[in-house]
C-alpha positions as CSV (number, residue, x, y, z in Angstrom):
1,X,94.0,92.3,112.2
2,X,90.9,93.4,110.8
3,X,88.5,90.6,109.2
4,X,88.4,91.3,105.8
5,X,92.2,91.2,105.5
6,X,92.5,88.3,107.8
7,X,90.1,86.6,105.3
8,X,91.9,87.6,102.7
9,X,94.9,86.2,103.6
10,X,93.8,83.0,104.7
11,X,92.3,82.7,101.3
12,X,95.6,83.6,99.5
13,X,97.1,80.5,102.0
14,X,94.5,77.8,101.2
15,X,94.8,78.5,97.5
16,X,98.6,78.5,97.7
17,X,98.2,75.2,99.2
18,X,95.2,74.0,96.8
19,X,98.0,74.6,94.1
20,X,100.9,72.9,95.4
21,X,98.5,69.8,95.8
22,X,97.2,70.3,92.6
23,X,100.8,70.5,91.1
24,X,101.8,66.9,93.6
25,X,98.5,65.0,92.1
26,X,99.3,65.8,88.4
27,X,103.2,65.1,88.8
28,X,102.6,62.0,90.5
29,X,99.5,61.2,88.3
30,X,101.9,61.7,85.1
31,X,105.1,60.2,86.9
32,X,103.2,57.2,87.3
33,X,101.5,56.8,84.0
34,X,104.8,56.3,82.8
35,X,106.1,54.6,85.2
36,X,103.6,51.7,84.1
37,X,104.3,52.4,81.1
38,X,108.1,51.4,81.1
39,X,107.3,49.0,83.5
40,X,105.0,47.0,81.2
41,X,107.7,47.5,78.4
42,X,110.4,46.3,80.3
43,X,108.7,43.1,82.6
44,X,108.5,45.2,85.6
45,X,105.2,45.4,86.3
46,X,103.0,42.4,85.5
47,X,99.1,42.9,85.3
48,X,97.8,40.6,87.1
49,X,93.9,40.4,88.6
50,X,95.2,41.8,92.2
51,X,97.1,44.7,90.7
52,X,94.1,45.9,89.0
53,X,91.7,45.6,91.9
54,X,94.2,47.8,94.2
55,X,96.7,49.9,91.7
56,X,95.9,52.8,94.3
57,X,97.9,50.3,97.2
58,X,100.7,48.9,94.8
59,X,103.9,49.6,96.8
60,X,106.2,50.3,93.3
61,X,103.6,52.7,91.8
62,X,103.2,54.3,95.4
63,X,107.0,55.3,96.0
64,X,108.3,55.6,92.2
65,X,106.5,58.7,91.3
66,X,105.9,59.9,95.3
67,X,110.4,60.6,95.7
68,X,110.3,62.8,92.7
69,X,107.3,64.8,93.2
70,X,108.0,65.1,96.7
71,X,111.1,66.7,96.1
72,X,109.7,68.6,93.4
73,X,107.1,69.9,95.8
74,X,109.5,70.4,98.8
75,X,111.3,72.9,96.2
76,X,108.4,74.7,94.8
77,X,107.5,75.3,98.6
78,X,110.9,76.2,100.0
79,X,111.6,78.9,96.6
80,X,108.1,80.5,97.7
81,X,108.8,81.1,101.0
82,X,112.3,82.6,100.3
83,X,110.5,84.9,97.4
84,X,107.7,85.8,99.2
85,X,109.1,86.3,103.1
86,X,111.7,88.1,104.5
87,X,112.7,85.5,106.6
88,X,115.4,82.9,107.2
89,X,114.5,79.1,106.1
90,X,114.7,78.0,109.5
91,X,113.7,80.7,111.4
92,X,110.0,80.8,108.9
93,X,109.7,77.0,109.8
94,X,111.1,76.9,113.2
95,X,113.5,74.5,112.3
96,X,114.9,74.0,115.8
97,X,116.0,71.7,118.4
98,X,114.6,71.0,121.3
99,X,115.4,70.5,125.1
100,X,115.5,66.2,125.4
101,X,113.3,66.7,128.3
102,X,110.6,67.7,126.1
103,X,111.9,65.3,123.0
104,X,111.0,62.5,125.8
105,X,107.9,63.7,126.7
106,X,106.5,63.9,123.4
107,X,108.0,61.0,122.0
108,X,106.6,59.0,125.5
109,X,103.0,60.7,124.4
110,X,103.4,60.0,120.6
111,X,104.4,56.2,121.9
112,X,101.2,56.1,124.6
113,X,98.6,57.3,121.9
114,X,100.4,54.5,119.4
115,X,100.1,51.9,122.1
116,X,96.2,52.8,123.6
117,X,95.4,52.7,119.5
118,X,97.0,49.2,119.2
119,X,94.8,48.0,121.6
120,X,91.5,50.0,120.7
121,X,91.5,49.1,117.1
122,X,90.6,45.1,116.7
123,X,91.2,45.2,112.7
124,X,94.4,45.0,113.0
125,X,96.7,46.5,110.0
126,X,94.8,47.0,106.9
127,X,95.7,44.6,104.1
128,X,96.1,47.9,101.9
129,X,99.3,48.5,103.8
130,X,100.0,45.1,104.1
131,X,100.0,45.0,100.0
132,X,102.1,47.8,99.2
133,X,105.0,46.6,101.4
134,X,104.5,43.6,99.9
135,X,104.9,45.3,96.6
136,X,107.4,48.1,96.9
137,X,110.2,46.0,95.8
138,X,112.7,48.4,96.2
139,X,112.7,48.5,100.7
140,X,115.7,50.9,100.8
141,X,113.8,53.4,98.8
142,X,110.4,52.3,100.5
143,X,112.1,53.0,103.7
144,X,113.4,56.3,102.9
145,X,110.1,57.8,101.2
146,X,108.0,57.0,104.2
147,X,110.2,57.6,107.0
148,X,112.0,60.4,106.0
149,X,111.1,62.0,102.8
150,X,107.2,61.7,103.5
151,X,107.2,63.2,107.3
152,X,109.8,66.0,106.1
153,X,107.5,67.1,103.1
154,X,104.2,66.7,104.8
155,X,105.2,68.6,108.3
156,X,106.7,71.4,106.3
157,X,103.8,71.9,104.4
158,X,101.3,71.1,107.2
159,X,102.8,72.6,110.5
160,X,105.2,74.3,108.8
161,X,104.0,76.3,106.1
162,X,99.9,76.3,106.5
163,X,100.0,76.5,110.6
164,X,102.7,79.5,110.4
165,X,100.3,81.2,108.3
166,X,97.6,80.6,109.9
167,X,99.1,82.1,113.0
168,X,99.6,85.3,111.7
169,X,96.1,85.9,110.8
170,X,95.9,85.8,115.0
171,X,93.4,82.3,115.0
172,X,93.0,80.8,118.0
173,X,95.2,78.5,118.5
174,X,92.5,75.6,118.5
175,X,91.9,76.5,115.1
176,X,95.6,76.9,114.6
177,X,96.2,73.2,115.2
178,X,93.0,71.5,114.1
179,X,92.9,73.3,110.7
180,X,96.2,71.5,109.4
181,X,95.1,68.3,111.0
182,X,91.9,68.0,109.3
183,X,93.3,68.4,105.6
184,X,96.1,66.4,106.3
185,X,93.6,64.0,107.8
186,X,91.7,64.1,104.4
187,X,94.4,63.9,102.5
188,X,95.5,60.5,103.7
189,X,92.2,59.1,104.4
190,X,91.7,57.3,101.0
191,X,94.5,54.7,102.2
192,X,92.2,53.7,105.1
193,X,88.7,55.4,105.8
194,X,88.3,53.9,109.4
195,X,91.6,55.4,110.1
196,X,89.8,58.5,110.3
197,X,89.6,59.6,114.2
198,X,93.3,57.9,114.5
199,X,94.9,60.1,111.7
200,X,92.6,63.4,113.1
201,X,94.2,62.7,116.4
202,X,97.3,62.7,115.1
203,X,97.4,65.4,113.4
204,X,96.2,67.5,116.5
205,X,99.3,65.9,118.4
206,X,101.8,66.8,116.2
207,X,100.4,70.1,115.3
208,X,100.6,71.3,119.7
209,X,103.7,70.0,119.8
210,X,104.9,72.1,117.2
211,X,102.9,74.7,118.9
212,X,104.0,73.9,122.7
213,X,107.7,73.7,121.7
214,X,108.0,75.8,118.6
215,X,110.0,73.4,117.0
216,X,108.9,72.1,113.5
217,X,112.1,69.0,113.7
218,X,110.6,68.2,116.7
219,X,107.1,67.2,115.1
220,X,109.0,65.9,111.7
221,X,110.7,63.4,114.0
222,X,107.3,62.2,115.4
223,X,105.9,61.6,112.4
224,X,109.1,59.6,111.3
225,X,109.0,57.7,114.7
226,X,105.1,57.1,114.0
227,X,105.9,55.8,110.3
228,X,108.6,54.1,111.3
229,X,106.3,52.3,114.1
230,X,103.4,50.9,111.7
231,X,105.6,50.0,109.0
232,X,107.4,47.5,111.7
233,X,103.5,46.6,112.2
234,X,103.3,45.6,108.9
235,X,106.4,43.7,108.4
236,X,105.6,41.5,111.9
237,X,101.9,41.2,110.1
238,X,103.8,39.7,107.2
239,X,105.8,37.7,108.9
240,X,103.3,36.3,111.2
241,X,100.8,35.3,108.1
């Protein structure tokens, strides 16, 4: 492909994606605003000195708008790929299976690289995390939003969407992988800076075994697995206070 069109296109990807971010800040922005609203109204939310200092980390502001805009988001992303590419759903994100052979070997890596990062990081789990479980309130819908609606939505754009796209301007597949996992990386890096290197690494994880496999359920059940993993964390945390 020559460069100006493989510039070109990349371009038309990253603003594609700028705009569906865009669209998920606002909607959640303006879900939320509301949400406060009624809550206020009704005795659902109380102000108090500690929900001030971290609204960002309040568990019932966190999922309440995040399950409708994710869905909204998942559906603005799904009716642009069927507009805009000849392909079927599944075949566009590799929605596959996968040999259990190679489920075990990634989920045995995914598990290592949780367990060496246990013991590497002495801080422990962040009392962000620790205060919006403690706030969520509603744990069924807590549960659902960050182990499945969260790693669905987020792989399909990430290594679904952006890293299919990518590939077909003919990157190398370094920059294939790493591209994804750094603006995913940024994108979840306000909920704990020195988490930094730990969601980076990731990132590159899940994106080669999406790559190694071809399999985008493969790396949406890793991510699941890996939220499911630190929210446990955080409820032993609790527990053990």
């Amino acid at each position: 492909m020559p460069l100006s069109d493989q510039v070109r296109k990349m371009i038309r990807v990253f603003l594609i994606l700028l705009a569906l971010e865009a669209i998920y800040v606002l909607v959640q922005i303006g879900i939320g605003l509301w949400f406060i609203r009624f809550g206020l109204k009704t005795g659902l939310i109380t102000v108090t000195e500690t929900l001030l200092k971290n609204v960002g980390s309040y568990g019932l502001l966190w999922i309440v708008p995040g399950i409708p805009t994710v869905l909204l988001c998942l559906m603005l992303l799904i009716f642009y790929v069927k507009r805009t590419r000849k392909q079927p759903l599944a075949q566009y994100f590799h929605l596959r299976t996968v040999p259990w052979k190679s489920v075990g070997f990634w989920l045995g890596l995914t598990g290592l690289y949780l367990l060496v990062d246990h013991f590497a990081d002495t801080r422990g789990v962040s009392e962000d995390m620790v205060y919006t479980y403690q706030t969520a309130r509603y744990m069924a819908l807590f549960w659902i939003f960050v182990t499945v609606l969260a790693p669905v939505y987020e792989e399909m754009l990430y290594r679904g969407f952006l890293l299919t796209e990518l590939s077909a301007t003919h990157l190398r597949q370094f920059w294939v992988v790493l591209i994804p996992a750094v603006i995913w990386t940024i994108g979840h890096a306000e909920f704990d800076p020195g988490r930094v290197l730990f969601l980076l690494g990731l990132g590159i994880l899940l994106g080669y075994a999406r790559v190694r496999t071809g399999s985008l359920t493969l790396s949406i059940g890793l991510h699941s697995f890996v939220n499911i993993v630190v929210t446990i964390q955080v409820l032993l945390t609790i527990r053990g206070a």
